[in-house]
BAKOL-619768 format. One line per field, with one value per atom (N, C-alpha, C, CB): residue number from 1; chain; y negated, z negated, x. Coordinates in steps of 0.1 Angstrom, whole numbers. Glycine has a CB too. Layout:
% BAKOL-619768
k <- c(NUM, ...)
c <- c(A, ...)
Y <- c(Y, ...)
Z <- c(Z, ...)
X <- c(X, ...)
//
This chain:
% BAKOL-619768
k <- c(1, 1, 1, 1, 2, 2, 2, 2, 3, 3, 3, 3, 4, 4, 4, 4, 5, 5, 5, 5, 6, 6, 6, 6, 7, 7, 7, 7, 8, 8, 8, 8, 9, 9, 9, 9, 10, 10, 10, 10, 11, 11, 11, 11, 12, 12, 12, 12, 13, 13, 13, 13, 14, 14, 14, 14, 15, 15, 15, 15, 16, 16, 16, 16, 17, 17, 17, 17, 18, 18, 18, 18, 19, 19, 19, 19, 20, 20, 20, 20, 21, 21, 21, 21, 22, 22, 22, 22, 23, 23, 23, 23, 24, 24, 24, 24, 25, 25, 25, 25, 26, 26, 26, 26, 27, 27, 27, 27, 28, 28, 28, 28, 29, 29, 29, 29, 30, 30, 30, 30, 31, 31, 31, 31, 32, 32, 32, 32, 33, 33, 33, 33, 34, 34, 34, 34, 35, 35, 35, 35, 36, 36, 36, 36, 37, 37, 37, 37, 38, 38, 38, 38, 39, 39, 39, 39, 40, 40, 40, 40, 41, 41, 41, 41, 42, 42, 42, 42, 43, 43, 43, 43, 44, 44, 44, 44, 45, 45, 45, 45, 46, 46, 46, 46, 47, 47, 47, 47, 48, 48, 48, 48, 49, 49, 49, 49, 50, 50, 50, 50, 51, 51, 51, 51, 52, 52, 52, 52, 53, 53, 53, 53, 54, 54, 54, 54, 55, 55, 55, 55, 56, 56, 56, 56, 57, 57, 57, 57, 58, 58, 58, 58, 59, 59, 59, 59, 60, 60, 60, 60, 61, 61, 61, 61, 62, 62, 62, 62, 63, 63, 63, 63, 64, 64, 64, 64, 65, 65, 65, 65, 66, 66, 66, 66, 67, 67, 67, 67, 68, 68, 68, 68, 69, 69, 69, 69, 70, 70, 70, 70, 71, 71, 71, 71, 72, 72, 72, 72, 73, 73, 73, 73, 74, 74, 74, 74, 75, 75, 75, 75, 76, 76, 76, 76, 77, 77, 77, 77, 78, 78, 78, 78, 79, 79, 79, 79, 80, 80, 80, 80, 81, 81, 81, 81, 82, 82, 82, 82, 83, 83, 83, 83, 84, 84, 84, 84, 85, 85, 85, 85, 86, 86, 86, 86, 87, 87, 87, 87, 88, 88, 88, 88, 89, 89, 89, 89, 90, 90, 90, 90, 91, 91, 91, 91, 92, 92, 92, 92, 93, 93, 93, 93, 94, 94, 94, 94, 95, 95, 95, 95, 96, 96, 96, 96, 97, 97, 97, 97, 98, 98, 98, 98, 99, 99, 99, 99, 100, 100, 100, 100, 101, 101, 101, 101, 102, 102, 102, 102, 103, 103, 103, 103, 104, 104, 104, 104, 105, 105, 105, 105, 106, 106, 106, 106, 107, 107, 107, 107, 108, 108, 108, 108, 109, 109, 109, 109, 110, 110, 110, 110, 111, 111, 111, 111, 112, 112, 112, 112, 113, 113, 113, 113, 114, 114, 114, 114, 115, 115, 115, 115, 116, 116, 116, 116, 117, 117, 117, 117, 118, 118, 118, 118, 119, 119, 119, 119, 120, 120, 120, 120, 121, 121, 121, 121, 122, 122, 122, 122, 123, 123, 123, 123, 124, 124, 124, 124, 125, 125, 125, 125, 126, 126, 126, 126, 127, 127, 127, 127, 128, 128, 128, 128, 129, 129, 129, 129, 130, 130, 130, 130, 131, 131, 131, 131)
c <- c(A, A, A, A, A, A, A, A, A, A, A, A, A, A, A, A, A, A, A, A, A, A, A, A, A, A, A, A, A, A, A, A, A, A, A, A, A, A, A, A, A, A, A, A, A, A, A, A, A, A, A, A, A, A, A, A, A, A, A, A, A, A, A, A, A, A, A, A, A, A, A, A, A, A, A, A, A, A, A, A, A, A, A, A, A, A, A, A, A, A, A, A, A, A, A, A, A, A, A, A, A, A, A, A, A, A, A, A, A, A, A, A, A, A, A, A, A, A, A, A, A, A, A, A, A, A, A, A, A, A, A, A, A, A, A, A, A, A, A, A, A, A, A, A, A, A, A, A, A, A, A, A, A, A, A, A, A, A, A, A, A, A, A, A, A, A, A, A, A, A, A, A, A, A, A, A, A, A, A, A, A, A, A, A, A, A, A, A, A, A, A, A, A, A, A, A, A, A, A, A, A, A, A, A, A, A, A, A, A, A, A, A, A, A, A, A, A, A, A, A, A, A, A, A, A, A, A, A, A, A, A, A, A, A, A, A, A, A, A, A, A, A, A, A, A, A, A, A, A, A, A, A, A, A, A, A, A, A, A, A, A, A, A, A, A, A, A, A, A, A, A, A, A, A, A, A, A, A, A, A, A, A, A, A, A, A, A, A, A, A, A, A, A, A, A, A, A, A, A, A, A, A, A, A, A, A, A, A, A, A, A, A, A, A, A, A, A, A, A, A, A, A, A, A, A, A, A, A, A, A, A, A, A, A, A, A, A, A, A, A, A, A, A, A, A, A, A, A, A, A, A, A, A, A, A, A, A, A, A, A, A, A, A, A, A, A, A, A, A, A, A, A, A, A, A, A, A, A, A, A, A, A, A, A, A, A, A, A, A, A, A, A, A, A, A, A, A, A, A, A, A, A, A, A, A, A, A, A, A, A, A, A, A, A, A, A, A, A, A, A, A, A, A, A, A, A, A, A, A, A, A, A, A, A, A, A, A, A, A, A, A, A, A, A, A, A, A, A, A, A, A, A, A, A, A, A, A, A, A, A, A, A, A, A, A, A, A, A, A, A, A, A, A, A, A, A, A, A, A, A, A, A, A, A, A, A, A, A, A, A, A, A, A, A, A, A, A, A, A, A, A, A, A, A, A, A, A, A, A, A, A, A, A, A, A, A, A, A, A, A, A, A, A, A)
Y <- c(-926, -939, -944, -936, -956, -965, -978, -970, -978, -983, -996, -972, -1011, -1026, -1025, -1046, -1028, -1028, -1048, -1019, -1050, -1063, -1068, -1069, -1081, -1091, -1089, -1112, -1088, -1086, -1076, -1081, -1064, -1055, -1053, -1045, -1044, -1047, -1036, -1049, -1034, -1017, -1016, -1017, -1006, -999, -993, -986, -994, -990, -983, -1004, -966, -962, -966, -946, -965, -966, -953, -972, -948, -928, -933, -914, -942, -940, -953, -940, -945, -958, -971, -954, -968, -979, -986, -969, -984, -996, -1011, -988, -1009, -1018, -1025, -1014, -1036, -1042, -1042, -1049, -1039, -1043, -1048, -1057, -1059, -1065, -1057, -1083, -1050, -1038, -1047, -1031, -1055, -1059, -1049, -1071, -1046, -1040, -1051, -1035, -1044, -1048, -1046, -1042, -1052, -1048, -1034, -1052, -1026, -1019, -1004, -1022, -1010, -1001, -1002, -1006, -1015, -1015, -1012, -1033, -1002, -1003, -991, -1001, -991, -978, -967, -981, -957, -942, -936, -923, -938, -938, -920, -933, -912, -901, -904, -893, -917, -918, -928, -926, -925, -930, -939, -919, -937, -941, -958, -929, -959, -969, -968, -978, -978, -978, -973, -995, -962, -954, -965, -933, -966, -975, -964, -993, -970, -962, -978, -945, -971, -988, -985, -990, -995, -993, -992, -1005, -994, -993, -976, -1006, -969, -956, -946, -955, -953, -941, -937, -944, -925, -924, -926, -912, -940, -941, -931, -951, -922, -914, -899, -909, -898, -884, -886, -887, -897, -897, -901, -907, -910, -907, -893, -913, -885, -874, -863, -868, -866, -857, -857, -865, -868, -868, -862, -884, -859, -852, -860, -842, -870, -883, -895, -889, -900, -915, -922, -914, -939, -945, -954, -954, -952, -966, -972, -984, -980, -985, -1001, -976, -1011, -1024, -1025, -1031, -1037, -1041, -1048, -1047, -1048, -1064, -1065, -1065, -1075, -1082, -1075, -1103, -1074, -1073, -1084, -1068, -1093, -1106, -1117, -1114, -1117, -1118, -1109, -1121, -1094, -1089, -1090, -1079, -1092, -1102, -1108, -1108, -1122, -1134, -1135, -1141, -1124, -1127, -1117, -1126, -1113, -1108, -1091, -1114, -1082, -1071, -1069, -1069, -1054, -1053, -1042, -1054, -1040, -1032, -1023, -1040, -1006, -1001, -986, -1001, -980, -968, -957, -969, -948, -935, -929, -923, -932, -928, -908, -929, -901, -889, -888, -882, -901, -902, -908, -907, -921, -922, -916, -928, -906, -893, -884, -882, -875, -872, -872, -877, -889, -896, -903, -883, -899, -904, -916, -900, -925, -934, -943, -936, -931, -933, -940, -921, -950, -966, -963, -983, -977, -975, -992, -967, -996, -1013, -1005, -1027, -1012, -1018, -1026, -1025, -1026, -1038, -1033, -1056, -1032, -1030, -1022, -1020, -1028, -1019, -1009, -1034, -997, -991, -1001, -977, -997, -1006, -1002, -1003, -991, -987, -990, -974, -997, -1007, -1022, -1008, -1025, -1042, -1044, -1054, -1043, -1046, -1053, -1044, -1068, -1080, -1080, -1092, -1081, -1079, -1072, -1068, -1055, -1049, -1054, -1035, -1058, -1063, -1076, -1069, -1084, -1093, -1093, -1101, -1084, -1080, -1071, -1077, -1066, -1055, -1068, -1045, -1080, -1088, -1099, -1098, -1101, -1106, -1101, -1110, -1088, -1078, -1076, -1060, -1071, -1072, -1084, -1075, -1095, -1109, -1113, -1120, -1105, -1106, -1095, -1104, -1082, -1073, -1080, -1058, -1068, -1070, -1058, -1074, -1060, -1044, -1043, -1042, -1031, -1025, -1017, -1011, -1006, -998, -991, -983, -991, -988, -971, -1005, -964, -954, -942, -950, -935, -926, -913, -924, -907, -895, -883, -896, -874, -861, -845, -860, -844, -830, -820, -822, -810, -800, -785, -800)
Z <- c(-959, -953, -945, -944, -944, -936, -931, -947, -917, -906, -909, -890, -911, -913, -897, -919, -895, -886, -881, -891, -866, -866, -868, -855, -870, -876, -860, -879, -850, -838, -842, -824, -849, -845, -852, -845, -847, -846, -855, -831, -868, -877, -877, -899, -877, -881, -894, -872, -898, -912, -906, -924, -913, -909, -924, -904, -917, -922, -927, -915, -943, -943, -952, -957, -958, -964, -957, -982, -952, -957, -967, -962, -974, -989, -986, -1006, -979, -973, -963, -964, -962, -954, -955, -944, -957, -958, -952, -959, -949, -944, -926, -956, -925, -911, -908, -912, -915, -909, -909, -890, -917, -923, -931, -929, -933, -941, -962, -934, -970, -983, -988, -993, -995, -1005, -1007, -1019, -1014, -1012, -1005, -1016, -993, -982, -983, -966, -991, -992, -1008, -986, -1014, -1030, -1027, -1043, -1033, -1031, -1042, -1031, -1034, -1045, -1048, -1031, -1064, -1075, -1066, -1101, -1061, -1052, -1042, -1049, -1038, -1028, -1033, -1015, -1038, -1046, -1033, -1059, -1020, -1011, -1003, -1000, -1006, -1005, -998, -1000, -990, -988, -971, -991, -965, -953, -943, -954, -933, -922, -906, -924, -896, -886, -877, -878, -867, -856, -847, -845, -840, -833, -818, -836, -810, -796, -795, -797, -811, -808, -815, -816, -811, -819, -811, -833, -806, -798, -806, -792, -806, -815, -821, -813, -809, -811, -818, -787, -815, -816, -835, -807, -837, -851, -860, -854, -853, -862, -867, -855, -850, -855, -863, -845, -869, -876, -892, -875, -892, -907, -908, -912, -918, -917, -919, -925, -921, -912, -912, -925, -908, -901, -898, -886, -903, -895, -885, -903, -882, -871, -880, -866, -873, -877, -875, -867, -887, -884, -878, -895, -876, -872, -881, -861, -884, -893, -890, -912, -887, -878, -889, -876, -887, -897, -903, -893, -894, -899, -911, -889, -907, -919, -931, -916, -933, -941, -951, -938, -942, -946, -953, -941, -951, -959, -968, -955, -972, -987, -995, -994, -994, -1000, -1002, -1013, -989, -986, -974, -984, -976, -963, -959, -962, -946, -935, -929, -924, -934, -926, -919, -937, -912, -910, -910, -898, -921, -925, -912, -932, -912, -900, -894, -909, -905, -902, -892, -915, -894, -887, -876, -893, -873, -857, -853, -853, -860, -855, -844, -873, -849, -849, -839, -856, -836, -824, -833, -814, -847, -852, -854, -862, -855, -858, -871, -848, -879, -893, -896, -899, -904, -913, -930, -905, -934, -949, -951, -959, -959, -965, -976, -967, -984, -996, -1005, -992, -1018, -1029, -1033, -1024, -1026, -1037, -1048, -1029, -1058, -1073, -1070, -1095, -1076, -1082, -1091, -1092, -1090, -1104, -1114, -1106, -1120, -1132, -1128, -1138, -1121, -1125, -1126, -1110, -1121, -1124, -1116, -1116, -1122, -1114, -1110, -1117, -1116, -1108, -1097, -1116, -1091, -1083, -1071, -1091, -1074, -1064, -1061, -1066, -1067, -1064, -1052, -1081, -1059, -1050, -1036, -1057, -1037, -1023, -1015, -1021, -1019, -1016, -1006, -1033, -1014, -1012, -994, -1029, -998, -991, -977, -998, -978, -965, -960, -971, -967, -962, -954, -976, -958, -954, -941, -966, -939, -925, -917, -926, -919, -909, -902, -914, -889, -877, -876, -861, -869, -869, -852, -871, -853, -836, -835, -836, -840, -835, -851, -822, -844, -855, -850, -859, -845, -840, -851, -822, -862, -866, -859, -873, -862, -861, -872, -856, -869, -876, -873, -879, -884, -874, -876, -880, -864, -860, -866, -839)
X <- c(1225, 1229, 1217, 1242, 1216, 1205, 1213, 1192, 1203, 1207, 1195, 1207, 1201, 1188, 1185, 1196, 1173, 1167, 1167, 1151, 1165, 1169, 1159, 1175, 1154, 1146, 1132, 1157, 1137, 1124, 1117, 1129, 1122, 1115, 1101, 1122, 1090, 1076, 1076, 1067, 1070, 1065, 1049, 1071, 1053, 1037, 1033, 1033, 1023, 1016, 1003, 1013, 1006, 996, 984, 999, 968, 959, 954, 952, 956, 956, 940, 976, 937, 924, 915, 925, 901, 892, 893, 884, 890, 893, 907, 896, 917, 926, 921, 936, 908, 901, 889, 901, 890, 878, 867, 881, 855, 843, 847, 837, 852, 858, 871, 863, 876, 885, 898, 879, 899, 912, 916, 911, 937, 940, 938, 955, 936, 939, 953, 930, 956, 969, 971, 967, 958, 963, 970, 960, 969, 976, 992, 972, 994, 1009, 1014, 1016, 1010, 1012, 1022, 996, 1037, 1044, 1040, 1060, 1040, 1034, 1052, 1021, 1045, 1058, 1068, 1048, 1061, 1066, 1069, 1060, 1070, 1080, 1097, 1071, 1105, 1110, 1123, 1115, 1119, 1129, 1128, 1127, 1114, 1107, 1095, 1114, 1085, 1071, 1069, 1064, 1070, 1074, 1064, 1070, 1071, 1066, 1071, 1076, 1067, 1075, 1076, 1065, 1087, 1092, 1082, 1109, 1075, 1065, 1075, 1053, 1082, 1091, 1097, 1107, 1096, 1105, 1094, 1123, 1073, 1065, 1057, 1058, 1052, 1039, 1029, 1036, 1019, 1013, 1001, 1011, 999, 981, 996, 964, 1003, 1014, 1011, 1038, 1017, 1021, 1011, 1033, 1002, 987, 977, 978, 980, 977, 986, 973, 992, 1002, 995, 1019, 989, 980, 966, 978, 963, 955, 942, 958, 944, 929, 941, 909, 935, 942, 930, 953, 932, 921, 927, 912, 936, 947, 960, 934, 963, 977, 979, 989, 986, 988, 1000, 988, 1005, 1017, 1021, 1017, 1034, 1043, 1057, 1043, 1059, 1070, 1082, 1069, 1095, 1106, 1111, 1116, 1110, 1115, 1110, 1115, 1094, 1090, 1087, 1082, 1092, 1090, 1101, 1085, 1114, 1125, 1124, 1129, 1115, 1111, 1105, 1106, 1096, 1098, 1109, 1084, 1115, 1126, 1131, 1123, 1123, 1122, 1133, 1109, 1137, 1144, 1138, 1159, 1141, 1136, 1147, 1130, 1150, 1160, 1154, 1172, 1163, 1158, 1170, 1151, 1165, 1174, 1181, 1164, 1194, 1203, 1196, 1224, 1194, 1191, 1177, 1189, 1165, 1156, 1159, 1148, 1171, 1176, 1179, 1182, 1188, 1198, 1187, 1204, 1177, 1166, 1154, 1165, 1155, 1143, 1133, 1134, 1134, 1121, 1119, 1117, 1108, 1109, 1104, 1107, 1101, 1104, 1116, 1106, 1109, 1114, 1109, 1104, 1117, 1115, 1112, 1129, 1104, 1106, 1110, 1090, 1120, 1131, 1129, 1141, 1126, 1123, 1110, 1122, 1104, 1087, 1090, 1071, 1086, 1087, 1069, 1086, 1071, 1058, 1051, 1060, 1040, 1029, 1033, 1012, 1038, 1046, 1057, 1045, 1066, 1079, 1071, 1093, 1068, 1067, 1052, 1083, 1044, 1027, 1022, 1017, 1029, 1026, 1033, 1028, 1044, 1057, 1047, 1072, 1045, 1041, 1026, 1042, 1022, 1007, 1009, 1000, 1017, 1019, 1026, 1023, 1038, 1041, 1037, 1051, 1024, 1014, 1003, 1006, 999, 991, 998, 989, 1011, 1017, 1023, 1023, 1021, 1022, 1006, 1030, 1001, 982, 981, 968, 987, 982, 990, 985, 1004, 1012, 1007, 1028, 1000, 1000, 988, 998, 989, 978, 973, 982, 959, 953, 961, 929, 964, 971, 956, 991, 957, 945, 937, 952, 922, 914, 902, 905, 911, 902, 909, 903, 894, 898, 903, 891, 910, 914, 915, 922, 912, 915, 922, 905, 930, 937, 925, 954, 925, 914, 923, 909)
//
């Protein structure tokens, strides 16, 4: 079961490779392309219920994290919820909804891969690594 998240709220996308960023340290598309292994949707976390340096370091490199509004992620035709077991929990593990894999439909994900790159913000850009 999943809980829609309201249209305010603020997500995070972590940054796990270099190559998600351009030269000026913009994210690219592909930071938002869903991996056919995650079959639940494209994992986000709520930025109000994450410690942001806690959950970056949990990856085994991280380069920082964007922001993107829910409301617009809404607009183009995505939804934004979060797995009741993860509120249950404290976490603040989220899911976006609708992106196909590049092996379901590759124009689709390309483009709502392009159209999320183009709404996020950089929040923070300091690598980290677990020791």
């Amino acid at each position: 079961m999943q809980i829609e998240l309201p249209c305010t709220e603020i997500l995070l996308r972590a940054i796990l490779k270099k190559k998600f960023m351009d030269s000026e340290g913009r994210l690219l598309p592909d930071a938002f392309i869903r991996d056919p292994q995650h079959s639940d949707g494209l994992s986000i976390n709520i930025l109000r219920q994450t410690d942001l340096n806690a959950w970056l370091r949990n990856f085994s490199k991280s380069f920082g994290a964007d922001t993107l509004h829910a409301g617009k992620v809404r607009d183009i035709g995505l939804d934004v919820v979060q797995p009741v077991e993860d509120r249950e929990n404290g976490s603040g593990h989220a899911l976006i909804l609708g992106i196909p894999t590049q092996d379901q439909d590759p124009l689709r994900a390309e483009s709502l891969a392009s159209a999320l790159a183009k709404m996020s913000r950089p929040l923070d850009r300091q690598t980290r690594s677990q020791k």
